[in-house]
Biotite code that builds the C-alpha atoms (Angstrom):
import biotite.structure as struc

atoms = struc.array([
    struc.Atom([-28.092, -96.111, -3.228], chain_id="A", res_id=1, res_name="UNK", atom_name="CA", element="C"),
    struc.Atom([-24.997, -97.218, -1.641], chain_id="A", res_id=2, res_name="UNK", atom_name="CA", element="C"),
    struc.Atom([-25.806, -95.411, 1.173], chain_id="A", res_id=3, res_name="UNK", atom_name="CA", element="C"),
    struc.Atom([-28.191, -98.019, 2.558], chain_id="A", res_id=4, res_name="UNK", atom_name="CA", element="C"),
    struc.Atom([-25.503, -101.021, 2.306], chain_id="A", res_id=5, res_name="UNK", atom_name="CA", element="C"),
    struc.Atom([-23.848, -102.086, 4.958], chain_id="A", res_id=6, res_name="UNK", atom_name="CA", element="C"),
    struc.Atom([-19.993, -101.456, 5.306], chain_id="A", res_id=7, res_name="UNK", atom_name="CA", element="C"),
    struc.Atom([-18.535, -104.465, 3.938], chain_id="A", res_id=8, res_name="UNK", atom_name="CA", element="C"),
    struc.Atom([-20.512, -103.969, 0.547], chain_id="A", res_id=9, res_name="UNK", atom_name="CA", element="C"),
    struc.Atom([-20.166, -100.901, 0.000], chain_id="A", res_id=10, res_name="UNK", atom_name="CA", element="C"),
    struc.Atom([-16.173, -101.642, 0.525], chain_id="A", res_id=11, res_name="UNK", atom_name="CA", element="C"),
    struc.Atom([-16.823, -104.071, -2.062], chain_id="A", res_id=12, res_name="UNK", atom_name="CA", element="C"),
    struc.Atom([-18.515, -102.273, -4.988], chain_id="A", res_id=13, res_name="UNK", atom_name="CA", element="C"),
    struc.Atom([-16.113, -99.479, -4.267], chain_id="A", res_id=14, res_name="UNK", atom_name="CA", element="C"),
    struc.Atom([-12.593, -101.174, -4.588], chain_id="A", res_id=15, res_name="UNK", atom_name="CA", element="C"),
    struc.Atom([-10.479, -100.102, -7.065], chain_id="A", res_id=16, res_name="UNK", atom_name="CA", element="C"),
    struc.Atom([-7.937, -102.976, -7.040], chain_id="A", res_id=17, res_name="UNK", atom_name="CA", element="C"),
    struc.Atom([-7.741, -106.346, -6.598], chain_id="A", res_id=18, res_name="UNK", atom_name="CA", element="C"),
    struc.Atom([-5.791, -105.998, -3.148], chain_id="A", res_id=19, res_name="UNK", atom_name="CA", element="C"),
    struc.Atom([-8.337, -103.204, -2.349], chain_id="A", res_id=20, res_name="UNK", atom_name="CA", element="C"),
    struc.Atom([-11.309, -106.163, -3.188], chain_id="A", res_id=21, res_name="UNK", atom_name="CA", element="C"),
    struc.Atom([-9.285, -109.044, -0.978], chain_id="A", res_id=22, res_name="UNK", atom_name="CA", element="C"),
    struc.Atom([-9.542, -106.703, 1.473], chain_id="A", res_id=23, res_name="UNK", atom_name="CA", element="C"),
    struc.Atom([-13.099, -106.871, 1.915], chain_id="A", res_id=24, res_name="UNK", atom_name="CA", element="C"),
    struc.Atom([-12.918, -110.260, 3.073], chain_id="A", res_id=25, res_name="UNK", atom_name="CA", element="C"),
    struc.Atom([-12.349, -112.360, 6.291], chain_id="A", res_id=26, res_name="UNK", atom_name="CA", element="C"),
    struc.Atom([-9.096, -114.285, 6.117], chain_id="A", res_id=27, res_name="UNK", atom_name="CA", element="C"),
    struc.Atom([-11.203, -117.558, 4.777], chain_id="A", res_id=28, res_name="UNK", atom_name="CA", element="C"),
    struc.Atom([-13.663, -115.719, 2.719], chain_id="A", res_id=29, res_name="UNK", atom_name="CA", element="C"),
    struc.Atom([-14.753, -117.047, -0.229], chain_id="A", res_id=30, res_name="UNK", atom_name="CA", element="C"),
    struc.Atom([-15.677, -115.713, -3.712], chain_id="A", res_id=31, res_name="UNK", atom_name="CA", element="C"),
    struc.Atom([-17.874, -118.070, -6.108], chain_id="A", res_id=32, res_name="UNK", atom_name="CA", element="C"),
    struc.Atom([-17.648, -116.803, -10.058], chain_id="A", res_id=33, res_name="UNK", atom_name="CA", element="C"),
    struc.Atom([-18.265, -118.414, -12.952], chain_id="A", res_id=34, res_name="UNK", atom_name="CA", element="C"),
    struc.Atom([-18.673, -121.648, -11.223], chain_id="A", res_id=35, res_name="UNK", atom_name="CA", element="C"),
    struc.Atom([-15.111, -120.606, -9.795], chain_id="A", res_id=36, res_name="UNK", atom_name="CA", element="C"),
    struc.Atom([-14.288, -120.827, -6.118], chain_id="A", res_id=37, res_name="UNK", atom_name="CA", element="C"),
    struc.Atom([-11.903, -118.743, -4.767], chain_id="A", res_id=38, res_name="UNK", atom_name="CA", element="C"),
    struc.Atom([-10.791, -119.179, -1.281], chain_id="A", res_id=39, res_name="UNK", atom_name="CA", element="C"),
    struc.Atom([-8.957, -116.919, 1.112], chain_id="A", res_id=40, res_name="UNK", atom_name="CA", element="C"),
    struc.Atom([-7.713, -113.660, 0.259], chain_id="A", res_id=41, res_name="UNK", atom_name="CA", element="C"),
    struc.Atom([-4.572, -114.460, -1.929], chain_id="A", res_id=42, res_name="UNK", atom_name="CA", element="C"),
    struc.Atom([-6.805, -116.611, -4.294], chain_id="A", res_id=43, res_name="UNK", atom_name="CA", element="C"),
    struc.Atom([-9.565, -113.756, -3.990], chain_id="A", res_id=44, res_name="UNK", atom_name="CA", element="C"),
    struc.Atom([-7.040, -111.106, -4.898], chain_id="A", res_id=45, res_name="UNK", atom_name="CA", element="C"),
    struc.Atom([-5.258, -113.495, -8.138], chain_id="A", res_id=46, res_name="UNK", atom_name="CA", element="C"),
    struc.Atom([-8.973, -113.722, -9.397], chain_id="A", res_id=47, res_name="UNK", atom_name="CA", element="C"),
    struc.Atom([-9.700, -109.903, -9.013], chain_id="A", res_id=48, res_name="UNK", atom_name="CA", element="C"),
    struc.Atom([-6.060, -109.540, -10.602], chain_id="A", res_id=49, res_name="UNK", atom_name="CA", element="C"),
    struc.Atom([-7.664, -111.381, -13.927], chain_id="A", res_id=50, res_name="UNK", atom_name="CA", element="C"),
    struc.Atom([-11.188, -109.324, -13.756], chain_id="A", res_id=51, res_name="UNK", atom_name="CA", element="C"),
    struc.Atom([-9.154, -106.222, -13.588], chain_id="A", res_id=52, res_name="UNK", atom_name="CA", element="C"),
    struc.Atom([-7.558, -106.952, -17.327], chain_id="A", res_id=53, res_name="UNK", atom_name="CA", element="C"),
    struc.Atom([-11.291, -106.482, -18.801], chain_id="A", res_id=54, res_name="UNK", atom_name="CA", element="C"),
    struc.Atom([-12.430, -102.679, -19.014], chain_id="A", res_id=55, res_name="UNK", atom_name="CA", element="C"),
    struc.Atom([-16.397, -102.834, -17.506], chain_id="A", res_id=56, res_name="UNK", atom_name="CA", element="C"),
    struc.Atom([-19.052, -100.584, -15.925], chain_id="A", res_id=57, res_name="UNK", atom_name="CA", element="C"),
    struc.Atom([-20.889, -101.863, -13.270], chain_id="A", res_id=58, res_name="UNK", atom_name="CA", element="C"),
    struc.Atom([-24.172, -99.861, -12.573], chain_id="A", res_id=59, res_name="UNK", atom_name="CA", element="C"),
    struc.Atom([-26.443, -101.251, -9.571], chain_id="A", res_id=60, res_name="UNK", atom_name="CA", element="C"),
    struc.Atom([-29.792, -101.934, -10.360], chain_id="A", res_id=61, res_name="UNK", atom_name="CA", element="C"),
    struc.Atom([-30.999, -103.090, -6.738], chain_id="A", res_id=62, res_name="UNK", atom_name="CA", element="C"),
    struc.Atom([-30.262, -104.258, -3.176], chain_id="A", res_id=63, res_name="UNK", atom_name="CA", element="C"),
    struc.Atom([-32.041, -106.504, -0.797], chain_id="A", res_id=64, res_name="UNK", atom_name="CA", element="C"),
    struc.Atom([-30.716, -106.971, 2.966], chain_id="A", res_id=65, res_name="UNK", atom_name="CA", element="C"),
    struc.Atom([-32.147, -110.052, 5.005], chain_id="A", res_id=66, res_name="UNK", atom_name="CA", element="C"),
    struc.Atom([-30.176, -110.242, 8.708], chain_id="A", res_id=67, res_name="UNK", atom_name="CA", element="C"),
    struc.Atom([-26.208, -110.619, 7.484], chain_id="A", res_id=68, res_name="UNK", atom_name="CA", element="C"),
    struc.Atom([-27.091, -111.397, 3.731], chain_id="A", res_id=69, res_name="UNK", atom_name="CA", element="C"),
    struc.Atom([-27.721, -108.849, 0.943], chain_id="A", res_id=70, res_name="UNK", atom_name="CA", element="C"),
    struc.Atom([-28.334, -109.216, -2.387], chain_id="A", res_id=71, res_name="UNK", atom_name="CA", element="C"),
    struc.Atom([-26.952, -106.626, -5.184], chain_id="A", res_id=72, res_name="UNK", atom_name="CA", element="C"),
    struc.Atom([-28.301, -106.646, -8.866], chain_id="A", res_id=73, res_name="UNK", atom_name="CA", element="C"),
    struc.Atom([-26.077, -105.082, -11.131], chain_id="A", res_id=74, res_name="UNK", atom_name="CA", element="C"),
    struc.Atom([-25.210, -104.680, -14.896], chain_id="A", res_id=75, res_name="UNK", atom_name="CA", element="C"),
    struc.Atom([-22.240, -105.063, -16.812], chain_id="A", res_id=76, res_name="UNK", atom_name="CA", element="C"),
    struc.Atom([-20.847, -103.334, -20.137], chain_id="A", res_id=77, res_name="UNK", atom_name="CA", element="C"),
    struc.Atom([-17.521, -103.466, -21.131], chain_id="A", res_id=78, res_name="UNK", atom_name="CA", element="C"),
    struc.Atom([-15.385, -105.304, -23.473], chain_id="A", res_id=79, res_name="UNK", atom_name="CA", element="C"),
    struc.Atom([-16.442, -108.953, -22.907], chain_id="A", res_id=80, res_name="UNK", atom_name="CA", element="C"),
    struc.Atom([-18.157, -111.512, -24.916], chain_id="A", res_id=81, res_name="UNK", atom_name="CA", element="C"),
    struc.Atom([-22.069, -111.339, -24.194], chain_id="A", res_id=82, res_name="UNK", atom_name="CA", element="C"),
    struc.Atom([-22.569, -107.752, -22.614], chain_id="A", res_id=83, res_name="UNK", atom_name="CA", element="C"),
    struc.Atom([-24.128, -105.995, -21.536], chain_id="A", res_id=84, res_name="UNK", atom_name="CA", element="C"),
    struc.Atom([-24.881, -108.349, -18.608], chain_id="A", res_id=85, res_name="UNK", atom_name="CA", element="C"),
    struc.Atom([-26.787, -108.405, -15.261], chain_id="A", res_id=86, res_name="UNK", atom_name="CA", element="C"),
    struc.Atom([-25.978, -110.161, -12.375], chain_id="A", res_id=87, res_name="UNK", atom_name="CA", element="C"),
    struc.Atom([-26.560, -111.006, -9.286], chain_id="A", res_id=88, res_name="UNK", atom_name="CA", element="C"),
    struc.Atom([-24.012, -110.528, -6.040], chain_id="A", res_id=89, res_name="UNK", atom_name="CA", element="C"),
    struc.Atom([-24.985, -112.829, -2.997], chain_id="A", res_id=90, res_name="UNK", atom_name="CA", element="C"),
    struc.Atom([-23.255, -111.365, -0.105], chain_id="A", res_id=91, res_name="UNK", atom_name="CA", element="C"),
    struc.Atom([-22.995, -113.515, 3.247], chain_id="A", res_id=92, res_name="UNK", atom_name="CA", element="C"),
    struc.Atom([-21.160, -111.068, 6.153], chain_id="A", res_id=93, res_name="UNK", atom_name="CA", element="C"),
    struc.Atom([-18.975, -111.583, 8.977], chain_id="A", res_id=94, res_name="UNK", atom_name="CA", element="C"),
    struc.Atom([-18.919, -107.878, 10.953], chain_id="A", res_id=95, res_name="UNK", atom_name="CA", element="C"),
    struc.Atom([-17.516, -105.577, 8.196], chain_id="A", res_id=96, res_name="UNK", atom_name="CA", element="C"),
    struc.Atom([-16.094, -107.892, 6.112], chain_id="A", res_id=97, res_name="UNK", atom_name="CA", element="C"),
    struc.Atom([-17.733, -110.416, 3.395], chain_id="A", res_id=98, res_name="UNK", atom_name="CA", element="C"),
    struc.Atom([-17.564, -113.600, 4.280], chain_id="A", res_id=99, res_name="UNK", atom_name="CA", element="C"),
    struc.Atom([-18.753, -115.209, 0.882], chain_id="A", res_id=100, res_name="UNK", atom_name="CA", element="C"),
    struc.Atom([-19.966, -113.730, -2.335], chain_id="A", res_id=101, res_name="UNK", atom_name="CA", element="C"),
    struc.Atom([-21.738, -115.992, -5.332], chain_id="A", res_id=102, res_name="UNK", atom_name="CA", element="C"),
    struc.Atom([-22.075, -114.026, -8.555], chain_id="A", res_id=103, res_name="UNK", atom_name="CA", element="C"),
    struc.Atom([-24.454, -115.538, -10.856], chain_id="A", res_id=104, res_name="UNK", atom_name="CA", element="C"),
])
């Protein structure tokens, strides 16, 4: 499926690390989580740097594209209170980089 997403997600839901995930964004990208905001890529790696200490699968369940915004729908399972869970990536791009995701 990833095959149909444009660069910068695909980047994304690929990274392995959180240096890996900063690097998916513009210099002043921004990552919303958990009603967290992150902003630029040294906060948006130090929040990928906590994620990374929980073990999780993400599967994708679907993906919408409108002009420079897609939408991902994914589940989690792993070792965190409440999963599995599914939600929702809001991508906004810049080129081949993200520009802003909100998870909810």
């Amino acid at each position: 499926m990833t095959d149909m997403f444009p660069l910068a997600v695909v980047r994304y839901l690929a990274a392995k690390t959180p240096a890996e995930v900063a690097d998916c964004f513009t210099e002043d990208g921004v990552a919303t989580d958990e009603r967290q905001t992150y902003r630029g890529r040294g906060e948006i790696r130090a929040w990928r740097e906590a994620v990374a200490k929980i073990s999780y699968r993400q599967d994708i369940l679907s993906a919408t594209q409108q002009g420079a915004q897609v939408k991902v729908a994914c589940r989690l399972t792993g070792d965190f209170k409440g999963s599995p869970v599914n939600l929702d990536y809001l991508f906004d791009l810049s080129g081949d980089l993200v520009a802003k995701v909100e998870i909810s």
